[in-house]
Backbone as XML, in Angstrom:
<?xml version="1.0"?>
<chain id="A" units="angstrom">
  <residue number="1" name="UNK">
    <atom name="N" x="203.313" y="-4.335" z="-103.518"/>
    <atom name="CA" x="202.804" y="-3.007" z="-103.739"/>
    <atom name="C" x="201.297" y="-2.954" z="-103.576"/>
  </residue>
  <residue number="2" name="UNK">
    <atom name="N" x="201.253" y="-1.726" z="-103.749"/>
    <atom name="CA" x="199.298" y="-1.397" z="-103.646"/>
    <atom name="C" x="199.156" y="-0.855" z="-104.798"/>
  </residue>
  <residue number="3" name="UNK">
    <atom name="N" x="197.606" y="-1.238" z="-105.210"/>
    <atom name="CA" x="197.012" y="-0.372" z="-106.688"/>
    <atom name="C" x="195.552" y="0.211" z="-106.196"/>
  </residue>
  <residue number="4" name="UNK">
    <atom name="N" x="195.272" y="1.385" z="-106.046"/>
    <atom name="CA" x="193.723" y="1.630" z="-105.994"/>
    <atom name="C" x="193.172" y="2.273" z="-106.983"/>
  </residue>
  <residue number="5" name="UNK">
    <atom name="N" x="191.410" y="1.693" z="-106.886"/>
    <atom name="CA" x="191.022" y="2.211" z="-107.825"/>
    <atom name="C" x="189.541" y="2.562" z="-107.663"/>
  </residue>
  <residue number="6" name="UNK">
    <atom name="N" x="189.191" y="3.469" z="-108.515"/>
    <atom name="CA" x="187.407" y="3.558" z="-108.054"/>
    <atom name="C" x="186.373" y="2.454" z="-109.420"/>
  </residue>
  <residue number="7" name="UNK">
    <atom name="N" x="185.660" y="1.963" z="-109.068"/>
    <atom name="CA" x="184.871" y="1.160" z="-109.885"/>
    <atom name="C" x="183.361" y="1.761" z="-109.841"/>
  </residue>
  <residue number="8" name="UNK">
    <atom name="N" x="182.883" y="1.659" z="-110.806"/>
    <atom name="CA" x="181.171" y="1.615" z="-110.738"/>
    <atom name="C" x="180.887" y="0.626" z="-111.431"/>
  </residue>
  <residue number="9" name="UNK">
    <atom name="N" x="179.457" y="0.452" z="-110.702"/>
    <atom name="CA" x="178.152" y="-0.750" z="-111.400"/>
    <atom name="C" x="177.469" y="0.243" z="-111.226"/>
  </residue>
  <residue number="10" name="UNK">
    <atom name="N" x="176.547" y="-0.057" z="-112.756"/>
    <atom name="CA" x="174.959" y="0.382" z="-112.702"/>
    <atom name="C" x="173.872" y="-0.418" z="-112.614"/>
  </residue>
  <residue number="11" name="UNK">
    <atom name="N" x="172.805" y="-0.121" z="-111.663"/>
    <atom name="CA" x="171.897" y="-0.415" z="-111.916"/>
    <atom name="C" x="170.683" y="-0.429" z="-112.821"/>
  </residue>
  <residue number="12" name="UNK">
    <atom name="N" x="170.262" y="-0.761" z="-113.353"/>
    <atom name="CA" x="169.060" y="-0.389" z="-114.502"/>
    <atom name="C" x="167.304" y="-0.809" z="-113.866"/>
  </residue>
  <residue number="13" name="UNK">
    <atom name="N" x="166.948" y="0.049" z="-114.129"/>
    <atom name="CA" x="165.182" y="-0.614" z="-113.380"/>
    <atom name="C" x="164.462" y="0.173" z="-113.959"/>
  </residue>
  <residue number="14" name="UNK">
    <atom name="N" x="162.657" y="-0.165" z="-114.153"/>
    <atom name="CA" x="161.840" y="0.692" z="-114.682"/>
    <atom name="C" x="161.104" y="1.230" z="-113.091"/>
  </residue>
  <residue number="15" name="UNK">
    <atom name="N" x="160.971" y="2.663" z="-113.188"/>
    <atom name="CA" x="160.283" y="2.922" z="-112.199"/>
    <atom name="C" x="158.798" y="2.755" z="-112.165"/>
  </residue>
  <residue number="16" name="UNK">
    <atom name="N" x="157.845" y="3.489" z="-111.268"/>
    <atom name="CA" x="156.535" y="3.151" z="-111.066"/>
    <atom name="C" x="155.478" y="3.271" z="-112.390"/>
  </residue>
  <residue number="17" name="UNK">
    <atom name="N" x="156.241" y="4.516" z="-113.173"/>
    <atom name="CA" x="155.547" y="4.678" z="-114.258"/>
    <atom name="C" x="156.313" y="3.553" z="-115.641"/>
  </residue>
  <residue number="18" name="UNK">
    <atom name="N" x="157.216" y="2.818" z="-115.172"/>
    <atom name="CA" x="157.555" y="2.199" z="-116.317"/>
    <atom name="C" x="158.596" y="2.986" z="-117.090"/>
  </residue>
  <residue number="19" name="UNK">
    <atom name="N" x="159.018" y="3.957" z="-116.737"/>
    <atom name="CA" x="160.341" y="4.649" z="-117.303"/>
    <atom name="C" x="161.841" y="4.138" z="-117.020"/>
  </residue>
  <residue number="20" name="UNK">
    <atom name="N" x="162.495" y="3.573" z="-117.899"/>
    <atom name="CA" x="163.364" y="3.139" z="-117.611"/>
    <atom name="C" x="164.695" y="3.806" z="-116.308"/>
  </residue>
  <residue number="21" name="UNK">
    <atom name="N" x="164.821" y="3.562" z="-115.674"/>
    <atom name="CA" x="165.868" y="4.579" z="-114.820"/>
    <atom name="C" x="167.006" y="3.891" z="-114.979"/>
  </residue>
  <residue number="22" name="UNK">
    <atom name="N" x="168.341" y="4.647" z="-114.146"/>
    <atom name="CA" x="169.383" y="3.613" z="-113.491"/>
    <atom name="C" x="170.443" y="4.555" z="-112.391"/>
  </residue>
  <residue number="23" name="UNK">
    <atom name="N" x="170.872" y="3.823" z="-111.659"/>
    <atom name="CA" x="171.174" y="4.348" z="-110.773"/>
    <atom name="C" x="173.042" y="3.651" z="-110.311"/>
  </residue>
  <residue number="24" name="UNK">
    <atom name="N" x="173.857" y="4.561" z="-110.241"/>
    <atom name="CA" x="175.634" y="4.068" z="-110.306"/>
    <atom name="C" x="175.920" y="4.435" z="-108.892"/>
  </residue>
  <residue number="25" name="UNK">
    <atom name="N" x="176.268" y="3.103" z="-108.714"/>
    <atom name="CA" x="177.624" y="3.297" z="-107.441"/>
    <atom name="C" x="178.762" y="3.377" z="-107.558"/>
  </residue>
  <residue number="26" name="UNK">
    <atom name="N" x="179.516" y="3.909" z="-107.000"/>
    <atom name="CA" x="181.100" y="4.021" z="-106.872"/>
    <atom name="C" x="181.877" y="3.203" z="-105.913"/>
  </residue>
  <residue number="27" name="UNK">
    <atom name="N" x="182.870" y="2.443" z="-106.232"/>
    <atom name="CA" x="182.957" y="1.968" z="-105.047"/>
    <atom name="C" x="184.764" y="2.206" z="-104.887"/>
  </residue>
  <residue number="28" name="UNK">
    <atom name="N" x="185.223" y="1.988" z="-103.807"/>
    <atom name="CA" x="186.433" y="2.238" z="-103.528"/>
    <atom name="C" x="187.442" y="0.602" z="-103.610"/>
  </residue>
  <residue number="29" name="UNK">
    <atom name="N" x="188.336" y="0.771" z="-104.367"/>
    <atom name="CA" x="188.956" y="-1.076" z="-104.476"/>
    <atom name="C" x="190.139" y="-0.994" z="-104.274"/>
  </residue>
  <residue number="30" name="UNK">
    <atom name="N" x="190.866" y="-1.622" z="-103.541"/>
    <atom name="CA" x="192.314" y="-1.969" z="-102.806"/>
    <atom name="C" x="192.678" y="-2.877" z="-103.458"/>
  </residue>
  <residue number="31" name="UNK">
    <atom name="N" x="193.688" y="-2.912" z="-104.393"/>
    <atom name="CA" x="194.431" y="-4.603" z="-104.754"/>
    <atom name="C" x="195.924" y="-4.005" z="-103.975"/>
  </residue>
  <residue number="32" name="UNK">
    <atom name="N" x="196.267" y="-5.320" z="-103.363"/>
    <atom name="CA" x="197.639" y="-5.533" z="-102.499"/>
    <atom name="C" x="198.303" y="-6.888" z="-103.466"/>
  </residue>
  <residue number="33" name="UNK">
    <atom name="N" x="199.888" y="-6.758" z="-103.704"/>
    <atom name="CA" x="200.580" y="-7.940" z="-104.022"/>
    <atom name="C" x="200.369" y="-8.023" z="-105.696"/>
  </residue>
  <residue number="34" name="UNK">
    <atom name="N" x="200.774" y="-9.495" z="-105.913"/>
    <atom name="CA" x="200.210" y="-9.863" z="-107.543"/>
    <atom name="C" x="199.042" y="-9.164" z="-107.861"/>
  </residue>
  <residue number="35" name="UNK">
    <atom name="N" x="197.742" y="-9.297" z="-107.144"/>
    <atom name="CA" x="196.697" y="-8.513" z="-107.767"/>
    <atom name="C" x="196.906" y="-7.316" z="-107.995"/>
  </residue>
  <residue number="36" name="UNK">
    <atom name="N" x="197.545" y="-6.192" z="-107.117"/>
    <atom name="CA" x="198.268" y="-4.708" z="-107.791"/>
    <atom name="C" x="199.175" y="-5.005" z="-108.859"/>
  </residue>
  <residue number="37" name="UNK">
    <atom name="N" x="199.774" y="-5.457" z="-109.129"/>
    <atom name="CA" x="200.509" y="-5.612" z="-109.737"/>
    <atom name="C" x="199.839" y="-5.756" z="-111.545"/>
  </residue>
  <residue number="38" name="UNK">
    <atom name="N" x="198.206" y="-6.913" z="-111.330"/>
    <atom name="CA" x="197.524" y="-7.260" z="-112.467"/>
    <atom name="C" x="196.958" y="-6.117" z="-112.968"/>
  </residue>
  <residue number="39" name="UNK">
    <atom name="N" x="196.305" y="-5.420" z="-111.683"/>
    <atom name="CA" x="195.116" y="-4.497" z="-111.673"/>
    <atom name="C" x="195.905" y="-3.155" z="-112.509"/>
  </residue>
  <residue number="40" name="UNK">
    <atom name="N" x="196.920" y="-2.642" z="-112.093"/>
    <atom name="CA" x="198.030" y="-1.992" z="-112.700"/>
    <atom name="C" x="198.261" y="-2.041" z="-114.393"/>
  </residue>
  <residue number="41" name="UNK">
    <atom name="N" x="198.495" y="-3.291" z="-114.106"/>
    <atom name="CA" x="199.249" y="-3.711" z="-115.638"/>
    <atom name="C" x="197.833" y="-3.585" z="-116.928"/>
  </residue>
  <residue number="42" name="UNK">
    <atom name="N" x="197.128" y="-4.206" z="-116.065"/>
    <atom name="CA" x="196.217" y="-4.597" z="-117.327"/>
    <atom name="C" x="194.750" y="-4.057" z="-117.810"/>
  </residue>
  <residue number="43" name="UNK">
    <atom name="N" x="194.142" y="-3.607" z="-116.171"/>
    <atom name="CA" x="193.263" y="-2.633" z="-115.631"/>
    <atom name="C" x="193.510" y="-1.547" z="-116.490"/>
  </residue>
  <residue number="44" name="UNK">
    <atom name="N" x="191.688" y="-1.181" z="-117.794"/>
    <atom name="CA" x="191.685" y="0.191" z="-117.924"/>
    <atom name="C" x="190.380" y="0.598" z="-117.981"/>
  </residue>
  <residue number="45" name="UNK">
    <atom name="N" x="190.461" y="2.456" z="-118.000"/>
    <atom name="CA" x="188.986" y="2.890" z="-117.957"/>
    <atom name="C" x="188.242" y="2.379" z="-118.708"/>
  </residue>
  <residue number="46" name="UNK">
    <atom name="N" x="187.018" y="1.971" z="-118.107"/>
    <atom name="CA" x="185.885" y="0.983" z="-118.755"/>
    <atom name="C" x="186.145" y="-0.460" z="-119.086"/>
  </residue>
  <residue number="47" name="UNK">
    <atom name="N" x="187.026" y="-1.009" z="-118.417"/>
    <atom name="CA" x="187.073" y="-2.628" z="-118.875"/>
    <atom name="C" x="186.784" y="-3.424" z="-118.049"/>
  </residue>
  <residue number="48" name="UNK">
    <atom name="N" x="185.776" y="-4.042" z="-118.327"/>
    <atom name="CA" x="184.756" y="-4.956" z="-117.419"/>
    <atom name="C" x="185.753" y="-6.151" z="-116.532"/>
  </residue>
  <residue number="49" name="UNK">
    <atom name="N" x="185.196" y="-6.415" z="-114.647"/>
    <atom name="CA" x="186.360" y="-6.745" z="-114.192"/>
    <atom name="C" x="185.420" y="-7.406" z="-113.422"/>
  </residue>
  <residue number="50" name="UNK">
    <atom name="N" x="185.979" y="-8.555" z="-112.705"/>
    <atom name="CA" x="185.110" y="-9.172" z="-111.815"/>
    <atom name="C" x="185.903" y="-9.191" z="-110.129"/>
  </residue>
  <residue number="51" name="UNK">
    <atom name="N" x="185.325" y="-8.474" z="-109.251"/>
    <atom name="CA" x="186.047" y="-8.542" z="-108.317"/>
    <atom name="C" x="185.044" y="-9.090" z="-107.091"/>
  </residue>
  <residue number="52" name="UNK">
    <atom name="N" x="186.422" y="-9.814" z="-106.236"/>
    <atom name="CA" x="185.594" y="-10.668" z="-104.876"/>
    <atom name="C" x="186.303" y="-9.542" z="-103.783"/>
  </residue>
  <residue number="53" name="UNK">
    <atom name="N" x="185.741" y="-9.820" z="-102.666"/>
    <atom name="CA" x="186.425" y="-8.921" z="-101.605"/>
    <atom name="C" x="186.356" y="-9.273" z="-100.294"/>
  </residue>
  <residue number="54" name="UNK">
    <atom name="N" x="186.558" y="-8.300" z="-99.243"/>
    <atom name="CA" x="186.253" y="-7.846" z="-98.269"/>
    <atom name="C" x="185.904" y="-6.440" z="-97.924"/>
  </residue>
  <residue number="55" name="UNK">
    <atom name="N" x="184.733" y="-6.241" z="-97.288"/>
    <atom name="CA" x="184.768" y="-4.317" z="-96.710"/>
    <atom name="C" x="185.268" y="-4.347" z="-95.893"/>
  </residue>
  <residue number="56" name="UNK">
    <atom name="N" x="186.178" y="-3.015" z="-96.180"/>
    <atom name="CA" x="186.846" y="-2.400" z="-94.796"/>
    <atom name="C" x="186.435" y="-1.065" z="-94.927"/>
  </residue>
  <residue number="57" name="UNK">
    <atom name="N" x="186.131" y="-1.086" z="-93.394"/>
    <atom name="CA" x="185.921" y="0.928" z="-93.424"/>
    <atom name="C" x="187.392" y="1.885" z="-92.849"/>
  </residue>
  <residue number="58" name="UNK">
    <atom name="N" x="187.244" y="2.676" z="-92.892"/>
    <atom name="CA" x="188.833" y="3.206" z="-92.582"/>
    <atom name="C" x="188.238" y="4.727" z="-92.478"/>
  </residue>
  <residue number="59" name="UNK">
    <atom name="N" x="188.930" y="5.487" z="-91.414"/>
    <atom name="CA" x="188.743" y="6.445" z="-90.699"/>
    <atom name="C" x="190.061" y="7.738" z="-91.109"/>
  </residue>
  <residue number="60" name="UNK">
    <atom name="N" x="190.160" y="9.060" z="-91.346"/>
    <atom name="CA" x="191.403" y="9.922" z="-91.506"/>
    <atom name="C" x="191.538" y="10.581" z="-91.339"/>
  </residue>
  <residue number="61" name="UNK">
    <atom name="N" x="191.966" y="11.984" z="-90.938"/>
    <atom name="CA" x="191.935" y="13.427" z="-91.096"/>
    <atom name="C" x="192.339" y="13.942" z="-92.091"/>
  </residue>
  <residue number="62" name="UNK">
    <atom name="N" x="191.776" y="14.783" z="-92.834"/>
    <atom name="CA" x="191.829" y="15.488" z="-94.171"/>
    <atom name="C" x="192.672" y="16.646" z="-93.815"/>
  </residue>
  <residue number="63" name="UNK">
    <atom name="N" x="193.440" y="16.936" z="-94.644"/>
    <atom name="CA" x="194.137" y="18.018" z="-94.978"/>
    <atom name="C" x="193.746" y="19.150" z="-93.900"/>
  </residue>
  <residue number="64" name="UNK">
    <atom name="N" x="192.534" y="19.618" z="-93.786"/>
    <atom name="CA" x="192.079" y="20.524" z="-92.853"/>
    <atom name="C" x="191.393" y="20.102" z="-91.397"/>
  </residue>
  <residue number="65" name="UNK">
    <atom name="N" x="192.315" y="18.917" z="-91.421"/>
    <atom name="CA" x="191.430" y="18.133" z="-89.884"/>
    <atom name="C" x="190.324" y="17.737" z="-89.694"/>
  </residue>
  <residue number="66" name="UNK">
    <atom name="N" x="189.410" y="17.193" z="-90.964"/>
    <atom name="CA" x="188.118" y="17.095" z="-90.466"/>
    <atom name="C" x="188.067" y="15.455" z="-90.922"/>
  </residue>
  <residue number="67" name="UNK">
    <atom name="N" x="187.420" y="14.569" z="-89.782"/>
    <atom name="CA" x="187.727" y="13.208" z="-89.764"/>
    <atom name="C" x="186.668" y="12.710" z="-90.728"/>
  </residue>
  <residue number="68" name="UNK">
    <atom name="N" x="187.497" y="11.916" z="-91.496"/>
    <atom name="CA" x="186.957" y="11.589" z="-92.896"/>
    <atom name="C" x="186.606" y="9.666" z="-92.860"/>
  </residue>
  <residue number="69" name="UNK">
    <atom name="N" x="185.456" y="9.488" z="-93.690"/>
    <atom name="CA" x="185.373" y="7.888" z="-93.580"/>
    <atom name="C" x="185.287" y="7.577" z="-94.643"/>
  </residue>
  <residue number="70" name="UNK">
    <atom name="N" x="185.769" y="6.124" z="-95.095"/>
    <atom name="CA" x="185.980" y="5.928" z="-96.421"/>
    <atom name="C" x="185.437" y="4.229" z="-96.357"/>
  </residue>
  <residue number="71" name="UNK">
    <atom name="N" x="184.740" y="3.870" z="-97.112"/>
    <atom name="CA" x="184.547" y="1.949" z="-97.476"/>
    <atom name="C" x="185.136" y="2.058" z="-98.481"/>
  </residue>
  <residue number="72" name="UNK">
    <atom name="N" x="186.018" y="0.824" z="-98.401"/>
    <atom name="CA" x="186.661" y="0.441" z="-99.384"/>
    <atom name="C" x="186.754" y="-1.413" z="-99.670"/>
  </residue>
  <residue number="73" name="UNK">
    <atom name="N" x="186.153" y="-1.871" z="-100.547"/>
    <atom name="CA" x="186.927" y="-3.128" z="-100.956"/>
    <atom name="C" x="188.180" y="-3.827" z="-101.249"/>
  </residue>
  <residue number="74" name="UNK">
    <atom name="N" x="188.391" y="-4.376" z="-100.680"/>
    <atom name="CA" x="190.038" y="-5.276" z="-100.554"/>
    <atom name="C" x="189.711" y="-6.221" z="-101.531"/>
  </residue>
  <residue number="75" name="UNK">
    <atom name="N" x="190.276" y="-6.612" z="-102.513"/>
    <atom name="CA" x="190.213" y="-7.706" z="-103.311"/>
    <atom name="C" x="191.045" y="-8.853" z="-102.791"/>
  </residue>
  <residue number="76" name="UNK">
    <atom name="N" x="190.166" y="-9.914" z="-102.970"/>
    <atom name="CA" x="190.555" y="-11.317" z="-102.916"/>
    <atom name="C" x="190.705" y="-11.979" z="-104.084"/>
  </residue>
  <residue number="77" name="UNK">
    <atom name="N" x="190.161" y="-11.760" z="-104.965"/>
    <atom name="CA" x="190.126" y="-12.099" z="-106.064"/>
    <atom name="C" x="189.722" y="-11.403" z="-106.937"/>
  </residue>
  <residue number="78" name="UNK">
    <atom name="N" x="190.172" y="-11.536" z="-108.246"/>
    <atom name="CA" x="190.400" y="-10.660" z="-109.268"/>
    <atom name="C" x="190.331" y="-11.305" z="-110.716"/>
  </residue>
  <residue number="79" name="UNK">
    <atom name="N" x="189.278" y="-10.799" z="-111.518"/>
    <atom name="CA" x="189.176" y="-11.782" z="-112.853"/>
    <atom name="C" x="188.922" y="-10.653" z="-114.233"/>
  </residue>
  <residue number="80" name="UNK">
    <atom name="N" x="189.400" y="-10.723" z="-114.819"/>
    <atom name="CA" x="189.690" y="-9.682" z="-116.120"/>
    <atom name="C" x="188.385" y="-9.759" z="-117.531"/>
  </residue>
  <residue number="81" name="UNK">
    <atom name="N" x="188.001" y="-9.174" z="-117.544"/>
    <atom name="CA" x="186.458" y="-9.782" z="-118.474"/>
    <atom name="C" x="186.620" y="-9.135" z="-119.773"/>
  </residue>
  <residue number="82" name="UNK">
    <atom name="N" x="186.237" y="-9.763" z="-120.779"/>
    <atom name="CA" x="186.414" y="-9.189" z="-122.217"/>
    <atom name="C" x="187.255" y="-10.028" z="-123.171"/>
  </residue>
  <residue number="83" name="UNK">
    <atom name="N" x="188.210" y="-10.214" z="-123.029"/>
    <atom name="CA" x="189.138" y="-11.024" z="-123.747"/>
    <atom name="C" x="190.740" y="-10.169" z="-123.690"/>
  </residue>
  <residue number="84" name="UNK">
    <atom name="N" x="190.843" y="-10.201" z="-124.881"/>
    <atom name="CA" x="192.265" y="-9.683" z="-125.248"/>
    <atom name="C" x="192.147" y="-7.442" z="-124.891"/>
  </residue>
  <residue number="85" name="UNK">
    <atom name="N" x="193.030" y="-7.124" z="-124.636"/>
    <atom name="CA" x="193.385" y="-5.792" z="-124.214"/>
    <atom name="C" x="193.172" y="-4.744" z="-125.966"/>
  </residue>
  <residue number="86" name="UNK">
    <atom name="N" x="192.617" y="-3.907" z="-125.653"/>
    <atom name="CA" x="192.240" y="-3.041" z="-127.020"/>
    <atom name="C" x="193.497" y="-2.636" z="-127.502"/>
  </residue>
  <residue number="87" name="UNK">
    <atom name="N" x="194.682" y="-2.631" z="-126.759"/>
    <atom name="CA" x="195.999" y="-2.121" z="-127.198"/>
    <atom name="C" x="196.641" y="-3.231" z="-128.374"/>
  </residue>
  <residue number="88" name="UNK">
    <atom name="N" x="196.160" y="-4.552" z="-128.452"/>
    <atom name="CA" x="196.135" y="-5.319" z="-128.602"/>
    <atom name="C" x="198.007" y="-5.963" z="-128.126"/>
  </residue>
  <residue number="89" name="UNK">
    <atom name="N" x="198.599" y="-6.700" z="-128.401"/>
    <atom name="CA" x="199.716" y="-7.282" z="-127.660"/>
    <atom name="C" x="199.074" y="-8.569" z="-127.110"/>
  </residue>
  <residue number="90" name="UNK">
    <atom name="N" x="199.792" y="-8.830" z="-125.168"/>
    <atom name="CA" x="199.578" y="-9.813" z="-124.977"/>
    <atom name="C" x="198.172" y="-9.941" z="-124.608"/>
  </residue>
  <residue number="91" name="UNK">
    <atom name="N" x="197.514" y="-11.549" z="-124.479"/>
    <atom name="CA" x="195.963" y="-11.759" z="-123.845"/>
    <atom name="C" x="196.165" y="-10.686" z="-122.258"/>
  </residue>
  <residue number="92" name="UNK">
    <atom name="N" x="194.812" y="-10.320" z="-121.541"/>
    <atom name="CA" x="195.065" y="-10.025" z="-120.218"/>
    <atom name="C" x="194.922" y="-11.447" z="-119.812"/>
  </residue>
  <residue number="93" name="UNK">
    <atom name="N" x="195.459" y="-11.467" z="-118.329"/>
    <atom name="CA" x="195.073" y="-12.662" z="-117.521"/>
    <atom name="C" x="193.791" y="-13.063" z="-117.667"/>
  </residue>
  <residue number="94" name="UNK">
    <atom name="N" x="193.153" y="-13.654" z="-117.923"/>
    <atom name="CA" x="192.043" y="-14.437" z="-117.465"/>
    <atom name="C" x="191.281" y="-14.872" z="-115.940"/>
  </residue>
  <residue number="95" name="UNK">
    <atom name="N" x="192.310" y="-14.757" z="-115.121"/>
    <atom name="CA" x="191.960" y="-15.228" z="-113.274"/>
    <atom name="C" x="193.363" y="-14.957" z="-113.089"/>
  </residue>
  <residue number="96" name="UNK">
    <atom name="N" x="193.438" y="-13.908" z="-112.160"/>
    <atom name="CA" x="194.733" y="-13.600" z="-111.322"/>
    <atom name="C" x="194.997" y="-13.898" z="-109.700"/>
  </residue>
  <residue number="97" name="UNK">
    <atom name="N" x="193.828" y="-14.977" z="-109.398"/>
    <atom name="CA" x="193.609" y="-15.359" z="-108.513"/>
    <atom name="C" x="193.304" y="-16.492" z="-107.967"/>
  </residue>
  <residue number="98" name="UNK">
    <atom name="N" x="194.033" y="-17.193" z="-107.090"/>
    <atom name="CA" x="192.955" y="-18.420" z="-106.396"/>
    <atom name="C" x="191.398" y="-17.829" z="-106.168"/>
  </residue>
  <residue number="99" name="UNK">
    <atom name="N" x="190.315" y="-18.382" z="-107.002"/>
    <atom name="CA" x="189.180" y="-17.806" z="-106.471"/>
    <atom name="C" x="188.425" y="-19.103" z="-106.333"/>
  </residue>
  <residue number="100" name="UNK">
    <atom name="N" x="188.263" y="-19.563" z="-105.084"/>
    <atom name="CA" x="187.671" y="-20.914" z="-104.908"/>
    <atom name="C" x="186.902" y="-21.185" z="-105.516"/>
  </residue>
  <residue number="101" name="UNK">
    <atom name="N" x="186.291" y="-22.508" z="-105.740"/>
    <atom name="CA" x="185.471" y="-23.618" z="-106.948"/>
    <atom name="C" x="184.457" y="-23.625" z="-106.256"/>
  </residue>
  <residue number="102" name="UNK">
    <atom name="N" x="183.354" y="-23.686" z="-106.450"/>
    <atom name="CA" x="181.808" y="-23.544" z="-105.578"/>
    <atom name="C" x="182.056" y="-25.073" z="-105.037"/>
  </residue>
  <residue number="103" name="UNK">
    <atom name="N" x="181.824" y="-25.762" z="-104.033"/>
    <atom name="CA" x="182.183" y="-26.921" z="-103.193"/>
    <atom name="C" x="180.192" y="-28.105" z="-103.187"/>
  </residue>
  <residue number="104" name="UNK">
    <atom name="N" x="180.314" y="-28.601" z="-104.282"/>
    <atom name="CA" x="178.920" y="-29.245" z="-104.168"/>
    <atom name="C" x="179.191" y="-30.967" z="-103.763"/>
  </residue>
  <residue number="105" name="UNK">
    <atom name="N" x="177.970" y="-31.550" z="-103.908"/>
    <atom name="CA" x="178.469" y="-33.015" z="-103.750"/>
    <atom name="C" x="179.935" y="-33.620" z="-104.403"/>
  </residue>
  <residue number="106" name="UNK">
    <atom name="N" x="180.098" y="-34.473" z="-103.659"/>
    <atom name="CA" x="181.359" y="-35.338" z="-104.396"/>
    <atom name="C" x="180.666" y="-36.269" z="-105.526"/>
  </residue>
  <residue number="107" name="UNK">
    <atom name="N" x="179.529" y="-36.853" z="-105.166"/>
    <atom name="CA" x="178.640" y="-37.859" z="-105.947"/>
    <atom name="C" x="177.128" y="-37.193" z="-106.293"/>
  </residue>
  <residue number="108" name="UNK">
    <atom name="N" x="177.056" y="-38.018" z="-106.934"/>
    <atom name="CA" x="175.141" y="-37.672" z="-107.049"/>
    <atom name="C" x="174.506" y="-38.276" z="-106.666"/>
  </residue>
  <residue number="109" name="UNK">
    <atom name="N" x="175.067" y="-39.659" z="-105.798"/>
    <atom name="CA" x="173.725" y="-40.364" z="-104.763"/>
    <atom name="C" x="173.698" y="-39.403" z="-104.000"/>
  </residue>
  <residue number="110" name="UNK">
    <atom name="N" x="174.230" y="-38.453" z="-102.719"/>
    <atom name="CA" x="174.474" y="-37.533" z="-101.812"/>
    <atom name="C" x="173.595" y="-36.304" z="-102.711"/>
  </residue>
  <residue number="111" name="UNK">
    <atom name="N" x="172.759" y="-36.709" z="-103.576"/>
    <atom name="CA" x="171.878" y="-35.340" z="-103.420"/>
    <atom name="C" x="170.494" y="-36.153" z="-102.787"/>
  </residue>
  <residue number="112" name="UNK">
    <atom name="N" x="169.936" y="-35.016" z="-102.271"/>
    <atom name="CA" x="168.774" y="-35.374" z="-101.511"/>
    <atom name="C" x="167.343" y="-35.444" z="-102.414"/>
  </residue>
  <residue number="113" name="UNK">
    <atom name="N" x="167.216" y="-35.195" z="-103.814"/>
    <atom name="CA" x="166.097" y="-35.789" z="-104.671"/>
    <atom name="C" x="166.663" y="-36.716" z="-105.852"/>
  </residue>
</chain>
């Protein structure tokens, strides 16, 4: 199956005068397979989520024919942040994903200082 969903991050920064600002993106997120399935189940408004991806852009005609463009993120990976679900019951997943291991030396002679 498919699950979509819209996400925001904010940004936070002080501007020129030192006033705090911040500024939100929206972004568009595709989970396909087990990850719909997580994103579904366990996914709710406001619960902090860690997602990996790919962009895809995608092209449509709207209801009244006017060709519409959309970015959207495909998840590759998918990680659940917070702990246990406010409903309380079961834990959420923790990693619903193969999300590869950062790949550094095998040894520590093979570092270069």
């Amino acid at each position: 199956g498919v699950t979509s969903f819209s996400l925001a991050t904010t940004d936070k920064y002080k501007d020129k005068s030192g006033v705090q600002q911040s500024r939100t993106e929206w972004h568009n997120i595709v989970c396909w397979g087990r990850l719909a399935e997580i994103a579904r189940d366990y996914l709710k408004k406001g619960n902090p989520v860690y997602i990996e991806g790919r962009i895809q852009y995608r092209t449509y005609d709207d209801k009244e024919g006017i060709k519409r463009y959309r970015t959207e993120i495909v998840t590759t990976g998918l990680q659940l942040l917070g702990g246990r679900p406010s409903s309380g019951g079961e834990a959420a997943p923790t990693e619903s994903s193969e999300i590869p291991e950062p790949q550094g030396p095998a040894d520590d002679d093979d570092l270069p200082f």
